[in-house]
BAVO-161846 format. One line per field, with one value per residue: residue in three letters; residue number from 1; z, x, y of N, C-alpha, C in turn. Coordinates in nm, 3 decimals. Atoms other than C-alpha are relative to their C-alpha. Last residue first. Layout:
REM residues N
rest	c(ALA:...)
nr	c(NUM:...)
n.z	c(Z:...)
n.x	c(X:...)
n.y	c(Y:...)
ca.z	c(Z:...)
ca.x	c(X:...)
ca.y	c(Y:...)
c.z	c(Z:...)
c.x	c(X:...)
c.y	c(Y:...)
//
This chain:
REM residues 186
rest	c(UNK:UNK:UNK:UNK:UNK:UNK:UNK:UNK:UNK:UNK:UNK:UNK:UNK:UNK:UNK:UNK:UNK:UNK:UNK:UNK:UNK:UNK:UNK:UNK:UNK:UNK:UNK:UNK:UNK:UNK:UNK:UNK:UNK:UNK:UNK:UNK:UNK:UNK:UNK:UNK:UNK:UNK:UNK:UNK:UNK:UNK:UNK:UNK:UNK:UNK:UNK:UNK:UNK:UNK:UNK:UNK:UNK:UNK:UNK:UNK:UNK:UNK:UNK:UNK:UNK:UNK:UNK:UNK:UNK:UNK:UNK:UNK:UNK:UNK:UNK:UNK:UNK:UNK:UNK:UNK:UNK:UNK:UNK:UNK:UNK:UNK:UNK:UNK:UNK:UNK:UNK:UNK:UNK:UNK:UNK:UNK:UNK:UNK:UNK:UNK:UNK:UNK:UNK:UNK:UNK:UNK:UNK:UNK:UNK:UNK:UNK:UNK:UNK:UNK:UNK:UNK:UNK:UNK:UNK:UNK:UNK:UNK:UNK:UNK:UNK:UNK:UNK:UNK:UNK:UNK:UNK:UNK:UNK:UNK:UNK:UNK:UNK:UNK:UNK:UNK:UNK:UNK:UNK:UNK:UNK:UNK:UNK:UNK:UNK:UNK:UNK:UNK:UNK:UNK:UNK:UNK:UNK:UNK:UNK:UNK:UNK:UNK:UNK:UNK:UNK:UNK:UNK:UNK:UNK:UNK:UNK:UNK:UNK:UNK:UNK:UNK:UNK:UNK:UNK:UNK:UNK:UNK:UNK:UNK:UNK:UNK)
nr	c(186:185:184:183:182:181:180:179:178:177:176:175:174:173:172:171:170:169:168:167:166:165:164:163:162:161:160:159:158:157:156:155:154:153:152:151:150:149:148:147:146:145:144:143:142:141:140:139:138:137:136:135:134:133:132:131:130:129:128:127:126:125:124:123:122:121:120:119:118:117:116:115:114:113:112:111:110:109:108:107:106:105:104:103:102:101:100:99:98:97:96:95:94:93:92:91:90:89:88:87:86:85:84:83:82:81:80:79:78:77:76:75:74:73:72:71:70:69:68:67:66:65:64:63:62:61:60:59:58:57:56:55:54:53:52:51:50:49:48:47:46:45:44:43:42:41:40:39:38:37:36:35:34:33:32:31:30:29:28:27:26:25:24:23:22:21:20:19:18:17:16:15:14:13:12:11:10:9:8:7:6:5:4:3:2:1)
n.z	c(0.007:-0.120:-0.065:-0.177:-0.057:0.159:-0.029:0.054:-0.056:0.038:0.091:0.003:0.108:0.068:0.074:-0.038:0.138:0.011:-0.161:-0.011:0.103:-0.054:-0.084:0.056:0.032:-0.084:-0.063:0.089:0.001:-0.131:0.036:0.063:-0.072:-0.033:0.157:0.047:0.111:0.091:0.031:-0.016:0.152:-0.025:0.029:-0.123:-0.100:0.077:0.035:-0.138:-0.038:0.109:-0.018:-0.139:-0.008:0.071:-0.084:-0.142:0.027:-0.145:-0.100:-0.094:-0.060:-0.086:-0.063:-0.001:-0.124:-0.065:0.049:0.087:-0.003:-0.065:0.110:-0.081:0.090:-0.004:0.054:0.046:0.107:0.123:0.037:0.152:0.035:0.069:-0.048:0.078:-0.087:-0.185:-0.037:-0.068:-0.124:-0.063:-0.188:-0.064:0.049:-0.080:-0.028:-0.062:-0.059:-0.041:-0.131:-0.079:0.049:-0.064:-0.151:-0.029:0.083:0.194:0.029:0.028:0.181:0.037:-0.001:-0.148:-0.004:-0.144:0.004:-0.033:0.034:-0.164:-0.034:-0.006:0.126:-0.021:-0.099:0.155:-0.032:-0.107:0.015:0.063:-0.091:-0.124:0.080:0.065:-0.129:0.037:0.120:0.004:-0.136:0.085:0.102:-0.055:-0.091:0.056:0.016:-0.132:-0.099:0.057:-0.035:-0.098:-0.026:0.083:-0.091:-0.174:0.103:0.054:-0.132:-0.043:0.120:-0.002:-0.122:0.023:0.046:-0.121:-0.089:0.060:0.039:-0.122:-0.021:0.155:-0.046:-0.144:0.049:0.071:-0.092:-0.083:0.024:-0.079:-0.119:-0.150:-0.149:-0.008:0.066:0.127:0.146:0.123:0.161:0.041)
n.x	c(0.047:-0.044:0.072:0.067:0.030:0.109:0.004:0.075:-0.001:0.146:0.113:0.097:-0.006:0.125:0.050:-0.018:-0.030:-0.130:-0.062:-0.074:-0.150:-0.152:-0.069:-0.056:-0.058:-0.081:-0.111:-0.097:-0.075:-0.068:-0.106:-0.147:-0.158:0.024:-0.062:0.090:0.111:-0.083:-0.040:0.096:0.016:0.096:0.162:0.094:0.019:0.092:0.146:0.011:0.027:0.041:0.082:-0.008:0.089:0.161:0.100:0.076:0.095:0.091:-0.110:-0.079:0.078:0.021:-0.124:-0.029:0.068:-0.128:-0.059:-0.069:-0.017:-0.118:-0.012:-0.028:-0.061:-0.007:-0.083:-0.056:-0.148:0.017:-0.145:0.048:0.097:-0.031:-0.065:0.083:0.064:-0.015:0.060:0.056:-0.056:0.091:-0.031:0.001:0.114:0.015:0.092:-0.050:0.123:0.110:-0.142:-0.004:-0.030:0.137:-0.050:-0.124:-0.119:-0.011:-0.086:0.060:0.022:-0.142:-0.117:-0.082:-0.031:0.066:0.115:-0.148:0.018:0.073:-0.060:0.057:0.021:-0.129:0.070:0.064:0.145:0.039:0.123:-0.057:-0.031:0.099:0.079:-0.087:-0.007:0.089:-0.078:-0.114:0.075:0.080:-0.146:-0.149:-0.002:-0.092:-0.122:-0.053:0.040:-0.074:-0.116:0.006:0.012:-0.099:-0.105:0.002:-0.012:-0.169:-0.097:0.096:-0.064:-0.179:0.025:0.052:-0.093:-0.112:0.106:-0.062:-0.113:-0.025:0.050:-0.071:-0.080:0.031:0.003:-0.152:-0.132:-0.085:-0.171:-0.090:-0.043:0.059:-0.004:0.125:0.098:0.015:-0.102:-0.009:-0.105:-0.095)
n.y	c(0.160:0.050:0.100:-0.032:0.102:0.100:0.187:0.035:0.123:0.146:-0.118:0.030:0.065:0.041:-0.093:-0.178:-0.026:0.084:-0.040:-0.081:0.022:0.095:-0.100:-0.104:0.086:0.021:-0.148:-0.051:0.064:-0.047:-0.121:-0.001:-0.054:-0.148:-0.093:-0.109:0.055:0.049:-0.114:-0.117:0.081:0.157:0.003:-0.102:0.095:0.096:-0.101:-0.025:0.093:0.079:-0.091:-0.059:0.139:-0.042:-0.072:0.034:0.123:-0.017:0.045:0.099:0.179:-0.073:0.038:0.130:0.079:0.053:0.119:0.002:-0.143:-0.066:-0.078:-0.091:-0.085:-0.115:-0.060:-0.106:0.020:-0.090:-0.038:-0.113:0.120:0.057:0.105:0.142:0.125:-0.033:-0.127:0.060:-0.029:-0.010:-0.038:0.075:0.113:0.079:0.089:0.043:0.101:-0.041:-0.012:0.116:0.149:0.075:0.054:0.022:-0.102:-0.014:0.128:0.132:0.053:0.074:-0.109:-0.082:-0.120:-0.084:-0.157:-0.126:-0.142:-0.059:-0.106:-0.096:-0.054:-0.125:-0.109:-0.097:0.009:-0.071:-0.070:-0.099:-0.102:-0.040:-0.127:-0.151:-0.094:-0.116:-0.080:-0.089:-0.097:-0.146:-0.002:-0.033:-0.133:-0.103:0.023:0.003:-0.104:-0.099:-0.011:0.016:-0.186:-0.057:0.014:-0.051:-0.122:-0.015:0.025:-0.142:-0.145:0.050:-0.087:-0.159:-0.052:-0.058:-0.079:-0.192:-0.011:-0.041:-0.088:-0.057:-0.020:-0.112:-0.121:-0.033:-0.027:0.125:0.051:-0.021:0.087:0.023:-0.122:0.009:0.043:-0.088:0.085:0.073:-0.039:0.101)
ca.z	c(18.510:18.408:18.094:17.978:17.640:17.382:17.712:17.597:17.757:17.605:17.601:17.845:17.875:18.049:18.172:18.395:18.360:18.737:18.780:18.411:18.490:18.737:18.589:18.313:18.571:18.703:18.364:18.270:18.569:18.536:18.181:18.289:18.559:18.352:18.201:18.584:18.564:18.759:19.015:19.112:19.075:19.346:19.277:19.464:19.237:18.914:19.076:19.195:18.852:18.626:18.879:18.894:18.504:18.454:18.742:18.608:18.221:18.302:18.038:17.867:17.903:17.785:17.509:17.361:17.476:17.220:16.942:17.144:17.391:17.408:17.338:17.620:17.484:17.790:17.792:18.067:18.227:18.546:18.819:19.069:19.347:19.492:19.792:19.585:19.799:19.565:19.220:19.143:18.852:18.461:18.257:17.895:17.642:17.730:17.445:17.363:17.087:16.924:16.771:16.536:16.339:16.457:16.419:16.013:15.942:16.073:16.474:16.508:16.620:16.960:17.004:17.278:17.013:16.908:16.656:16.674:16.750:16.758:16.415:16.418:16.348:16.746:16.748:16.508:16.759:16.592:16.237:16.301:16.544:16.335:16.060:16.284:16.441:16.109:16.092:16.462:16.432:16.128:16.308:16.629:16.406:16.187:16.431:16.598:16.304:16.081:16.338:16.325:15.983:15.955:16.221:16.077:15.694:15.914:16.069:15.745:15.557:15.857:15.827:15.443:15.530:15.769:15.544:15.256:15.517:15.588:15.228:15.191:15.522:15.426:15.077:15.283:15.507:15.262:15.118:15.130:14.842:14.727:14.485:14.255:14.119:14.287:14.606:14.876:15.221:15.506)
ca.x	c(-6.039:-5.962:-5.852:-5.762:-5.568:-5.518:-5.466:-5.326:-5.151:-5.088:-4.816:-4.532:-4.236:-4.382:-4.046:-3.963:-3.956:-4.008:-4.275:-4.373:-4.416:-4.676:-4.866:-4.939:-5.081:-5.292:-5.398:-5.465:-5.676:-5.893:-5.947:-6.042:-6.269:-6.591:-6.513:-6.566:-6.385:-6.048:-6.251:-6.445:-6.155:-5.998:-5.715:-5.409:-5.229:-5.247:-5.048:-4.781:-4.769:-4.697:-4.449:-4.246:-4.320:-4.136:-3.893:-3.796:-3.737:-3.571:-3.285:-3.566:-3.780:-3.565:-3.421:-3.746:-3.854:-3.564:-3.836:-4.036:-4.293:-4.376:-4.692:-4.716:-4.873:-5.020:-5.105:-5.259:-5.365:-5.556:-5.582:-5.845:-5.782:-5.465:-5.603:-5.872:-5.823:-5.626:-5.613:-5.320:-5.086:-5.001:-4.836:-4.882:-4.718:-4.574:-4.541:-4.354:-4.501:-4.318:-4.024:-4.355:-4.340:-4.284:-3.947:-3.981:-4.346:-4.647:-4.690:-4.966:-4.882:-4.908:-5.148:-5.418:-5.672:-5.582:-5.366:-5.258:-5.453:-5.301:-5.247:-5.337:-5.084:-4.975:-5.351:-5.216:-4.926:-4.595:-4.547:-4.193:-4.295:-4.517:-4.253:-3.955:-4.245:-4.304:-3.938:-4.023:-4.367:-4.300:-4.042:-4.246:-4.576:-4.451:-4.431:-4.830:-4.970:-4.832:-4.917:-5.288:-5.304:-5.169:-5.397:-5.687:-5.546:-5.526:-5.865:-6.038:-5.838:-5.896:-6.333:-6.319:-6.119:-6.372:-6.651:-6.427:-6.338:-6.745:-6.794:-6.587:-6.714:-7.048:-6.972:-6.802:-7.083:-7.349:-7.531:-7.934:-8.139:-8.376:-8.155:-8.030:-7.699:-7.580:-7.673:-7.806:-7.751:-8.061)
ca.y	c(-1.426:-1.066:-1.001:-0.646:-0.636:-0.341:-0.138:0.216:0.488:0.763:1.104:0.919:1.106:1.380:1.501:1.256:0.828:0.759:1.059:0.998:0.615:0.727:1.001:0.738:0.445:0.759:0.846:0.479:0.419:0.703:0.598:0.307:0.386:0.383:0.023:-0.105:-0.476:-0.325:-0.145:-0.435:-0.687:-0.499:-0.214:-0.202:-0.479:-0.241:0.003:-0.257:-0.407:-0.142:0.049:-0.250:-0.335:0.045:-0.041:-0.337:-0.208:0.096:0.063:-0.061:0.158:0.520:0.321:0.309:0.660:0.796:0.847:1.143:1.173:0.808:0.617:0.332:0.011:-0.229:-0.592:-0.757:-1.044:-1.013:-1.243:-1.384:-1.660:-1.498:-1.397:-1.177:-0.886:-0.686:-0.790:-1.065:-0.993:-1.038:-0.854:-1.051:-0.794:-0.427:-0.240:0.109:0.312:0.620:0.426:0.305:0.598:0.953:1.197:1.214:1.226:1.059:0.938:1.125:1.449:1.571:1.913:1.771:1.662:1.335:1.170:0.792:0.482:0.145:-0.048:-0.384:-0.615:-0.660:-0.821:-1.106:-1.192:-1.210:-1.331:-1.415:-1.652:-1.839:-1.832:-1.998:-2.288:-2.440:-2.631:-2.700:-2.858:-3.062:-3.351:-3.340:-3.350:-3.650:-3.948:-3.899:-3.774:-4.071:-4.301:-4.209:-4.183:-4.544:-4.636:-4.528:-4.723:-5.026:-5.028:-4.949:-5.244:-5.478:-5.358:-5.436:-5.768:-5.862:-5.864:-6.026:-6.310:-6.389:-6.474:-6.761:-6.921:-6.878:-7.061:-7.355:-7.402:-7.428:-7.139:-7.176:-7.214:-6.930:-6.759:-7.095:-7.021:-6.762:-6.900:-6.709:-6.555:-6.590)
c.z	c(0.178:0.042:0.147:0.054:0.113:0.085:-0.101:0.054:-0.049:0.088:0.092:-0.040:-0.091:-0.087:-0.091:-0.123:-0.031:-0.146:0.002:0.148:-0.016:-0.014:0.074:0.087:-0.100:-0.040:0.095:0.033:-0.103:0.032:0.079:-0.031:-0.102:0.048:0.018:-0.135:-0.054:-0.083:-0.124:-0.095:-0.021:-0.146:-0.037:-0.031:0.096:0.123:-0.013:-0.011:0.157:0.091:-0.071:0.075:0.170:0.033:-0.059:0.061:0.144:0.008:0.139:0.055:-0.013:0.108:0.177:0.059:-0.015:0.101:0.090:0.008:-0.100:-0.074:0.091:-0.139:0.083:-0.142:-0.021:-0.098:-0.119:-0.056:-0.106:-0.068:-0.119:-0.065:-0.087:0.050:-0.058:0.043:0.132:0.033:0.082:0.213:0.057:0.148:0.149:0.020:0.118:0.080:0.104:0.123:0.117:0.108:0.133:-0.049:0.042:0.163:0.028:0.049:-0.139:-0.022:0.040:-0.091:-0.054:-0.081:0.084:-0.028:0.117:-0.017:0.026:-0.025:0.144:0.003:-0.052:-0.174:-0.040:0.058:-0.098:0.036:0.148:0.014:-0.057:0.095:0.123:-0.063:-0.024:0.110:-0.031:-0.112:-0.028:0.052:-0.094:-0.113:0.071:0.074:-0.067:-0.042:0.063:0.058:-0.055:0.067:0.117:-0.001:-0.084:0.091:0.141:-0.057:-0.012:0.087:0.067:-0.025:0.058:0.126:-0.017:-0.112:0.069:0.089:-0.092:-0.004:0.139:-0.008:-0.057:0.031:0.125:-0.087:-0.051:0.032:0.088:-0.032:0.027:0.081:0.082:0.115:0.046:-0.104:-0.105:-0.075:-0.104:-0.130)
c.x	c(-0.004:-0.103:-0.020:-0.048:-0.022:-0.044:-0.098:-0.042:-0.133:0.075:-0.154:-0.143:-0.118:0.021:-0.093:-0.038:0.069:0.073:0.138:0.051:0.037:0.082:0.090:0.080:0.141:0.128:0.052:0.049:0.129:0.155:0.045:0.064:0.100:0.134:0.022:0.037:-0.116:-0.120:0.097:-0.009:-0.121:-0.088:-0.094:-0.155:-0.119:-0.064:-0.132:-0.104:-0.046:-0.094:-0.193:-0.154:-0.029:-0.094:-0.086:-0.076:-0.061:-0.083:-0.051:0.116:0.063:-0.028:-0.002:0.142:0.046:-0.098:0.132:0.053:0.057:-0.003:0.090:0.052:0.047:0.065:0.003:0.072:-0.023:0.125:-0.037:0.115:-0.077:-0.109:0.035:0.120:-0.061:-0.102:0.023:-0.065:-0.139:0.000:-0.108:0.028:-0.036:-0.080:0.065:-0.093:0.116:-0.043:-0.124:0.079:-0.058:0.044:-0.114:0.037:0.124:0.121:0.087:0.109:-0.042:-0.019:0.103:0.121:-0.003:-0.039:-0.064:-0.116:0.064:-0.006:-0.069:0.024:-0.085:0.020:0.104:-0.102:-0.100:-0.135:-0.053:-0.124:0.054:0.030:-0.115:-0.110:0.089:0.000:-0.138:0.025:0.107:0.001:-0.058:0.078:0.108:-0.052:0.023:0.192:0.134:0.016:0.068:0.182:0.054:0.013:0.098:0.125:-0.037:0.017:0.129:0.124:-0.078:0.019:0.183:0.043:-0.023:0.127:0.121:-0.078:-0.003:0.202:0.018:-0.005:0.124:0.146:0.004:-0.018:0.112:0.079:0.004:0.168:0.098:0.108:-0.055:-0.009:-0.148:-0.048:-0.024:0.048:-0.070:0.068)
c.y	c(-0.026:-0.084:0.004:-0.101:0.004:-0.138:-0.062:-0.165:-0.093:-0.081:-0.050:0.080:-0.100:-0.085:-0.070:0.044:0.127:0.064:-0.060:0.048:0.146:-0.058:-0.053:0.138:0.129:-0.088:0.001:0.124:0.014:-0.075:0.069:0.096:-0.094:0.026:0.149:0.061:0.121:-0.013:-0.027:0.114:0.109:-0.013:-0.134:-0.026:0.036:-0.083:-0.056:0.094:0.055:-0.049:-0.035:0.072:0.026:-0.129:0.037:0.107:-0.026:-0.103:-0.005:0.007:-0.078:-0.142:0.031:-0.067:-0.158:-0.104:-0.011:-0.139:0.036:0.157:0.093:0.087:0.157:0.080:0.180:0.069:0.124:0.009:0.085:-0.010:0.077:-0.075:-0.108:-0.165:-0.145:-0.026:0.017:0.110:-0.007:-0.028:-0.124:0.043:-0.096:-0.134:-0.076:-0.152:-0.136:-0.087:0.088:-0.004:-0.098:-0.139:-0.118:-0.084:-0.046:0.104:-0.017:-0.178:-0.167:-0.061:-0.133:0.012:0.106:0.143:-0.008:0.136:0.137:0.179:0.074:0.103:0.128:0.050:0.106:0.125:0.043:-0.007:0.101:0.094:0.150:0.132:-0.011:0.088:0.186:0.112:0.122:0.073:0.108:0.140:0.169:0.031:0.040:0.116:0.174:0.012:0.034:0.133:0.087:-0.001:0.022:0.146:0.022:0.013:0.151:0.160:0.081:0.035:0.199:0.101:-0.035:0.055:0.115:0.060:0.039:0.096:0.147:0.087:0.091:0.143:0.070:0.020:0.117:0.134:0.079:0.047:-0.083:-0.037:0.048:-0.145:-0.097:0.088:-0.061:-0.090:0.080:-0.004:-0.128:0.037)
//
């Protein structure tokens, strides 16, 4: 039972209870309110925020495509360093993705590829060939069952075939590497 402030043990009367009850609920109002103030603020300013943050997001690019991808070797082709090398070098393919073979559509594999070029023109080389490099990409890729896709052992089989078969379309060995920074398959 509540008590009086001037004598503890006797009981409040009606009118103190009903005094008291009011700042109980006002605490749990003022909660409420201040919840739902967040709540709307969210909900109004995200559409209006979203966009003006969306330009540097996309600038930034994926944070994978920050990584550097491995250069050198030793089969003879530089590294990518000096005058003719760089970054014109490297040719990416983001997000392929395509249906294994016998999985009646109920598998898939998503994909990104890098393709290290022969010399700094290869970038003009792909995309004036764009379809038939993804073409060739995709229809290679398709043949092989989830099996032969998920074995780590046959990747590098896979890549050198995938590689002997853009330079066939491509020609003169344009294609050094072949690299898959991304290999899902779901």
């Amino acid at each position: 039972m509540s008590t009086n402030d001037e004598t503890p043990d006797a009981p409040l009367d009606a009118d103190q209870e009903a005094e008291a009850a009011p700042a109980k609920s006002r605490k749990g109002l003022l909660l409420g309110a201040v919840a739902v103030g967040i709540g709307l603020g969210a909900w109004q300013g995200a559409p209006r925020l979203a966009p003006r943050l969306a330009p540097c997001a996309a600038d930034a690019g994926p944070v994978w495509a920050a990584i550097p991808l491995p250069f050198g070797g030793g089969d003879g082709h530089g590294g990518g360093h000096g005058e003719e090398g760089g970054t014109d070098r490297f040719v990416q393919f983001d997000d392929l993705i395509l249906n294994p073979a016998g999985t009646d559509g109920t598998r898939f594999l998503v994909l990104s590829l890098a393709l290290e070029m022969k010399d700094g023109s290869g970038q003009g080389a792909i995309e004036a060939r764009d379809p038939e490099v993804r073409d060739v990409i995709l229809t290679l890729l398709s043949t092989k069952t989830v099996e032969e896709l998920a074995d780590v052992t046959a990747r590098p089989a896979i890549r050198e075939e995938l590689r002997l078969r853009l330079n066939e379309l491509l020609g003169d060995g344009a294609v050094v590497r072949l690299y898959l920074p991304r290999f899902v398959i779901q």
